[in-house]
C-alpha positions as CSV (number, residue, x, y, z in Angstrom):
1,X,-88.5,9.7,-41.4
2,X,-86.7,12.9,-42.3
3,X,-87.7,13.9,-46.2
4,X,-87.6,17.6,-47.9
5,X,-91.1,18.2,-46.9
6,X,-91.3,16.3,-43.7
7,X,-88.9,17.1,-40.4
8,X,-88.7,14.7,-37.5
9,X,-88.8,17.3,-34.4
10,X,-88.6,14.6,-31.4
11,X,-89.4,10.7,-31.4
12,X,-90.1,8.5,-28.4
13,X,-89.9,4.4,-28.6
14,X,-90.8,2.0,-26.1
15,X,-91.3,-1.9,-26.1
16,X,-93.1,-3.6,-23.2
17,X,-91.7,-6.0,-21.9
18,X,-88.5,-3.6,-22.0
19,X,-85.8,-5.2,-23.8
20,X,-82.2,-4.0,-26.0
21,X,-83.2,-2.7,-29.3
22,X,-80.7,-1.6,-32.3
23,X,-82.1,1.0,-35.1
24,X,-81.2,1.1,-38.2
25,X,-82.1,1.2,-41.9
26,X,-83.5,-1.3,-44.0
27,X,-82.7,-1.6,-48.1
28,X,-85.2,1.0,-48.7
29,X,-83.5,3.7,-46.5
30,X,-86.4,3.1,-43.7
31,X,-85.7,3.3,-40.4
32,X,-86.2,0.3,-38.6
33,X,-86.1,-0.5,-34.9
34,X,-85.5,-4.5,-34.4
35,X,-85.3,-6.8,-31.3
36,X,-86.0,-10.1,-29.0
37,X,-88.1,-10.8,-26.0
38,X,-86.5,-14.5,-25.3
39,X,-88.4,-14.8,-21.9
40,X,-92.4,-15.7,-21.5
41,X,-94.5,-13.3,-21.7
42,X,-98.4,-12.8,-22.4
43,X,-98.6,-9.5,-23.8
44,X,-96.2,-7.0,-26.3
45,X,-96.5,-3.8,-27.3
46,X,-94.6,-0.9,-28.7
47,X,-95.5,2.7,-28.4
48,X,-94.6,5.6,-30.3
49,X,-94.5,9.6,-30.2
50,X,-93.3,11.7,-31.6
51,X,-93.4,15.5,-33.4
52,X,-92.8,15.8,-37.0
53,X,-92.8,19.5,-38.8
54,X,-94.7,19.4,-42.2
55,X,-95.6,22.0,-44.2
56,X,-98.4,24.2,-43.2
57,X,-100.6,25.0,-46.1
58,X,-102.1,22.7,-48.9
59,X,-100.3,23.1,-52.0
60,X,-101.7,23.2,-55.9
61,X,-98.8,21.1,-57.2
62,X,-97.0,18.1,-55.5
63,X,-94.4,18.5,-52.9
64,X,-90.8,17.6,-53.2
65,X,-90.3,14.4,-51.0
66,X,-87.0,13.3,-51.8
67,X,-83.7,13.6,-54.3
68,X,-83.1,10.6,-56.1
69,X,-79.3,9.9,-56.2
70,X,-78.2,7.2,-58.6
71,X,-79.8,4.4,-60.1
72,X,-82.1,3.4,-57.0
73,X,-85.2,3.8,-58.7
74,X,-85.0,1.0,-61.2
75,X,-86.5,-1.0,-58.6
76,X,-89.7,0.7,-59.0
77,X,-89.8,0.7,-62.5
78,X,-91.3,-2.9,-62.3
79,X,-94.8,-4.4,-61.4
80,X,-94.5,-6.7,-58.9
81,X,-97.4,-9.4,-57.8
82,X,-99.3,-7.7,-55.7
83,X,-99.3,-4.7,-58.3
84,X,-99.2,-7.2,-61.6
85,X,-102.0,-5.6,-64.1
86,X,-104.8,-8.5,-65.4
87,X,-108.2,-8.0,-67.4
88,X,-109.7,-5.5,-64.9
89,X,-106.7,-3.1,-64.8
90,X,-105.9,-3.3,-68.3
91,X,-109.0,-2.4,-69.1
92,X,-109.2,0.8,-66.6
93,X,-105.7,2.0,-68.4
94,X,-108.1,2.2,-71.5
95,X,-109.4,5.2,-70.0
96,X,-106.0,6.5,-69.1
97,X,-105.1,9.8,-71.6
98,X,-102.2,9.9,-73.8
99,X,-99.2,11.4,-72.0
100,X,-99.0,15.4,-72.6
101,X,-95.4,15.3,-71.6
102,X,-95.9,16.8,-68.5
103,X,-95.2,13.9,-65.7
104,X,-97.0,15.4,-62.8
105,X,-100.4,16.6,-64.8
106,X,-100.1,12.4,-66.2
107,X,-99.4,11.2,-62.9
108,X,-102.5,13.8,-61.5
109,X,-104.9,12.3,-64.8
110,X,-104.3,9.0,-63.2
111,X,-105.0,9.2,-59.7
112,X,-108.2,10.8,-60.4
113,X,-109.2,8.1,-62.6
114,X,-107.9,5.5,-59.9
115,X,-109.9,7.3,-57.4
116,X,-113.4,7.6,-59.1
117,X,-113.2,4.1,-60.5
118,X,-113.3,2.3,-56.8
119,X,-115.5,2.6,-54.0
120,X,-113.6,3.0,-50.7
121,X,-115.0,-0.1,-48.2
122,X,-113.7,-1.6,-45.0
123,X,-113.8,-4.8,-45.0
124,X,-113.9,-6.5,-48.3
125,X,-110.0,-6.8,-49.1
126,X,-107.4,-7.8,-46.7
127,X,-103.1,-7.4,-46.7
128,X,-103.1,-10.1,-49.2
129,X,-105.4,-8.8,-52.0
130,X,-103.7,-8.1,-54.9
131,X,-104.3,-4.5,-57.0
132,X,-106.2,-6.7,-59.6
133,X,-108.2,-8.6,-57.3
134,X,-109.3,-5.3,-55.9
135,X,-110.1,-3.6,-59.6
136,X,-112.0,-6.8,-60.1
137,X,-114.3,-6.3,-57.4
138,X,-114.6,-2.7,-57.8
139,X,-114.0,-1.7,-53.6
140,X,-111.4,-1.5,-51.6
141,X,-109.0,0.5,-49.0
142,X,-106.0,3.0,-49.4
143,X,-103.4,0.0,-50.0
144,X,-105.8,-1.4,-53.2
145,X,-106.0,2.4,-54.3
146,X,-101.9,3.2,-54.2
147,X,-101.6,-0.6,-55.7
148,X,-103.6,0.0,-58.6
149,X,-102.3,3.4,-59.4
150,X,-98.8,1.8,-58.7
151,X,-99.7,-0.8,-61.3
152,X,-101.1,1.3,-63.9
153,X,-97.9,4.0,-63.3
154,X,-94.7,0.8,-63.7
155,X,-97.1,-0.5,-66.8
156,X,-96.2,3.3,-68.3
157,X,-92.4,2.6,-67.4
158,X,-93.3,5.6,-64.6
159,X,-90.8,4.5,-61.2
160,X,-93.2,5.3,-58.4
161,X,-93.2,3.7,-55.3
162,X,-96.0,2.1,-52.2
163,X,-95.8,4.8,-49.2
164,X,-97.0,3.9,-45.7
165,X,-97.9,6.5,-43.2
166,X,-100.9,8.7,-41.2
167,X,-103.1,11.2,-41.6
168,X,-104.6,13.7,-39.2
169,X,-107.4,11.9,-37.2
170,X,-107.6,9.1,-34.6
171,X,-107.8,5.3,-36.2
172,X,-105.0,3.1,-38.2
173,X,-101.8,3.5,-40.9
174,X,-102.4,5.3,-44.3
175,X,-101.3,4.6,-47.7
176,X,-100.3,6.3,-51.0
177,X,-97.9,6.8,-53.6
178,X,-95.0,8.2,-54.9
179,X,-93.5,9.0,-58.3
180,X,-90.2,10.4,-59.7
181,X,-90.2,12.9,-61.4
182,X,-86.6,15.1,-63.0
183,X,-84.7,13.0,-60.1
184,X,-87.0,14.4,-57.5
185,X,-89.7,11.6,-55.6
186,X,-93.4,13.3,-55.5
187,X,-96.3,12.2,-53.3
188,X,-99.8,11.7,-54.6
189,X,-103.1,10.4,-52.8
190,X,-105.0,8.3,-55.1
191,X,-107.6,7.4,-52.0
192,X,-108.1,11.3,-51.5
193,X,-107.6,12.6,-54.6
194,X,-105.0,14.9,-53.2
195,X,-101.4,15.7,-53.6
196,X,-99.4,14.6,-50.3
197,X,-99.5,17.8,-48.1
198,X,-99.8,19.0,-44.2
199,X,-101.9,16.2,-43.0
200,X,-99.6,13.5,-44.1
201,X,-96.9,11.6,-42.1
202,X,-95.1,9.5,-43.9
203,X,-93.1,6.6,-42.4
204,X,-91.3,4.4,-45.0
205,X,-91.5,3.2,-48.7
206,X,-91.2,0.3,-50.8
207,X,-92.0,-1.3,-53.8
208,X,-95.7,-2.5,-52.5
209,X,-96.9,-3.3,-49.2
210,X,-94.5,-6.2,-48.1
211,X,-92.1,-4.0,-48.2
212,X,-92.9,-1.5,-45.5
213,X,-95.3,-3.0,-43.0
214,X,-95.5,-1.0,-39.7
215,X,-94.9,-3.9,-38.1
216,X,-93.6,-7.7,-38.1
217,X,-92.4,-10.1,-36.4
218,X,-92.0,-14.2,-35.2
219,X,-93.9,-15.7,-32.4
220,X,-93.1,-18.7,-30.9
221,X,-95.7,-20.9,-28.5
222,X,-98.8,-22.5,-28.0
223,X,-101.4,-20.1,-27.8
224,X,-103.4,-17.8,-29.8
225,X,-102.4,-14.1,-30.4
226,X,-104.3,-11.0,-31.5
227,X,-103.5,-7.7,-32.3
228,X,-104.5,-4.1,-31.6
229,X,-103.5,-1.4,-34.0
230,X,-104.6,2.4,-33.0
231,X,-102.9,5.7,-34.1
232,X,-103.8,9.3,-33.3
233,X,-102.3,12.3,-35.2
234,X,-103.1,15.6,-34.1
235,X,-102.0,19.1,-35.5
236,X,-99.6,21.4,-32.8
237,X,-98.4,24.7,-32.6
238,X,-94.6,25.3,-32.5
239,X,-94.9,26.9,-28.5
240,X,-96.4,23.3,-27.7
241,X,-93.5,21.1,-29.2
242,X,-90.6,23.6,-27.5
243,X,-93.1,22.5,-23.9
């Protein structure tokens, strides 16, 4: 998606088997492409490319993302159930500092404390793991890191919000968060420590994960299905995107 610090410079869609797609935008403001293969078929895929301008250099303070207009962002105001603090959460926001007044160095304090309080591990949560059922156990991935900073953030009355996107290098979809701050929407990296920058992509936003899955879908018949996720983000020069 387009946002003050990312530019879409070229995209390219396809679906296999080829069928009529309409694109649009969802309640969120992502854009969605949506569409029916009605005939048999033992294989579906969809492929994308694309180009998208980012800024070039690492910054020492958060980028501007996105104006807020109006009173969208009550809707992040609120924990939901994935992000619902229990025991082991509440008791991590022990260690959060008093608020100085300055939102960003606040929001900063917390990621770090998300980030050194959980051991990054493949394999041991899943999409359905809640951010206290991943505090519990102590390990987890970049959607168990942005839900527990997201939970600890809405328990402050903070609006901040689940982001889904990539990073530079070859593998699957990335996760972080985002917070408002004076009207403007602010990306922060709890897994990395990092304030969103040059080697992030982002691709929609929502109040936790259900919201902004890469992908989903219905499948009707009787045989088993699997799926194959791979993404590959490179960095290009400008002469190679005007080729």
């Amino acid at each position: 998606m387009d946002t003050l610090r990312q530019r879409v410079r070229s995209l390219q869609v396809s679906v296999l088997p080829d069928v009529p797609c309409t694109a649009g935008f969802d309640g969120f403001g992502n854009p969605i492409i949506e569409g029916t293969v009605a005939a048999e078929h033992s294989s579906f895929s969809v492929d994308v490319q694309g180009v998208a301008e980012v800024p070039s250099a690492e910054s020492d303070r958060p980028i501007p993302e996105q104006r807020e207009e109006g009173d969208g962002s009550m809707v992040f105001k609120y924990n939901t159930a994935r992000t619902a603090p229990g025991p082991a959460i509440r008791k991590l926001m022990e260690s959060v500092p008093e608020p100085s007044g300055d939102i960003i160095s606040d929001v900063a304090d917390i990621m770090h404390l998300v980030h050194s309080s959980l051991r990054y591990e493949k394999g041991v949560t899943c999409p359905e793991t809640t951010a206290e059922e991943a505090m519990a156990g102590g390990s987890g991935v970049c959607q168990d890191y942005s839900h527990i900073m997201l939970a600890i953030l809405r328990s402050r009355g903070v609006p901040c919000r689940y982001v889904v996107g990539y990073t530079v290098g070859e593998g699957e979809s990335h996760a972080w968060a985002e917070v408002l701050c004076d009207g403007v929407w602010y990306g922060m990296d709890p897994t990395g420590d990092s304030f969103v920058g040059p080697r992030h992509i982002k691709v929609s936003h929502g109040r936790d994960y259900d919201d902004c899955r890469i992908n989903r879908g219905v499948f009707f018949g009787a045989r088993s299905s699997s799926q194959l996720v791979h993404a590959l983000v490179s960095p290009v020069q400008d002469q190679e995107v005007r080729r």
